[in-house]
C-alpha positions, 0 to 999 in steps of 0.5 A: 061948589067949592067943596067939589073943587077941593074934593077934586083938586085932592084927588088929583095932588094924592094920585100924583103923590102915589105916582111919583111915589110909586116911580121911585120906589121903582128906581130901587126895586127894578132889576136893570136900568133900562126897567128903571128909566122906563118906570121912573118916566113914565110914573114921574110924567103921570104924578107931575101931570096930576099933582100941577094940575090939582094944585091949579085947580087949588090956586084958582083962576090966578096968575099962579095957574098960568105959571102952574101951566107954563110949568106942565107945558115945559115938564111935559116937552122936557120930560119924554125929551129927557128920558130919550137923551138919557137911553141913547147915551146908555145905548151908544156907550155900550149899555145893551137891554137885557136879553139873558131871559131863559125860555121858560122864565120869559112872562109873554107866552106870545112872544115865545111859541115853546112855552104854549 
């Protein structure tokens, strides 16, 4: 049984390792900061979320996994929290989303009926 708690708890912690990675290497590689914030909350909540709980399921049934949930709980409201304060104050200081994208470039063909 305890083999399969250690087999999980990595699975978790190296999948929330390759999210956060993932989110940073976003923060460089993305064109605008609006792509950039969007990639960077979305892989930063996910890696947490994993990485917080295979280290839980490391420490075991502990007051160290109480404080690891005290700590998701609080990352869980804070983050998305966070992530909206950041947008609006780009958004009511002047920093518009980028709406330069040329028909023919634009990847939804939904979106735009002259590329069908």
């Amino acid at each position: 049984m305890d083999m399969i708690v250690d087999i999980l708890s990595w699975i978790f912690i190296v999948s929330g390792s390759f999210f956060t990675i993932v989110g940073a290497i976003g923060v460089l590689r993305l064109p605008d900061f609006w792509t950039r914030l969007h990639g960077m909350s979305i892989s930063d909540s996910a890696g947490v979320i994993l990485l917080i709980l295979g280290m839980a399921m490391q420490a075991g049934l502990t007051l160290i996994t109480v404080k690891l949930f005290i700590i998701l709980g609080f990352l869980f409201i804070t983050g998305p929290t966070s992530t909206h304060a950041v947008a609006n104050a780009a958004l009511v200081s002047g920093l518009k989303p980028r709406s330069d994208v040329p028909p023919e470039d634009d990847p939804d063909p939904i979106s735009n009926p002259e590329t069908k």
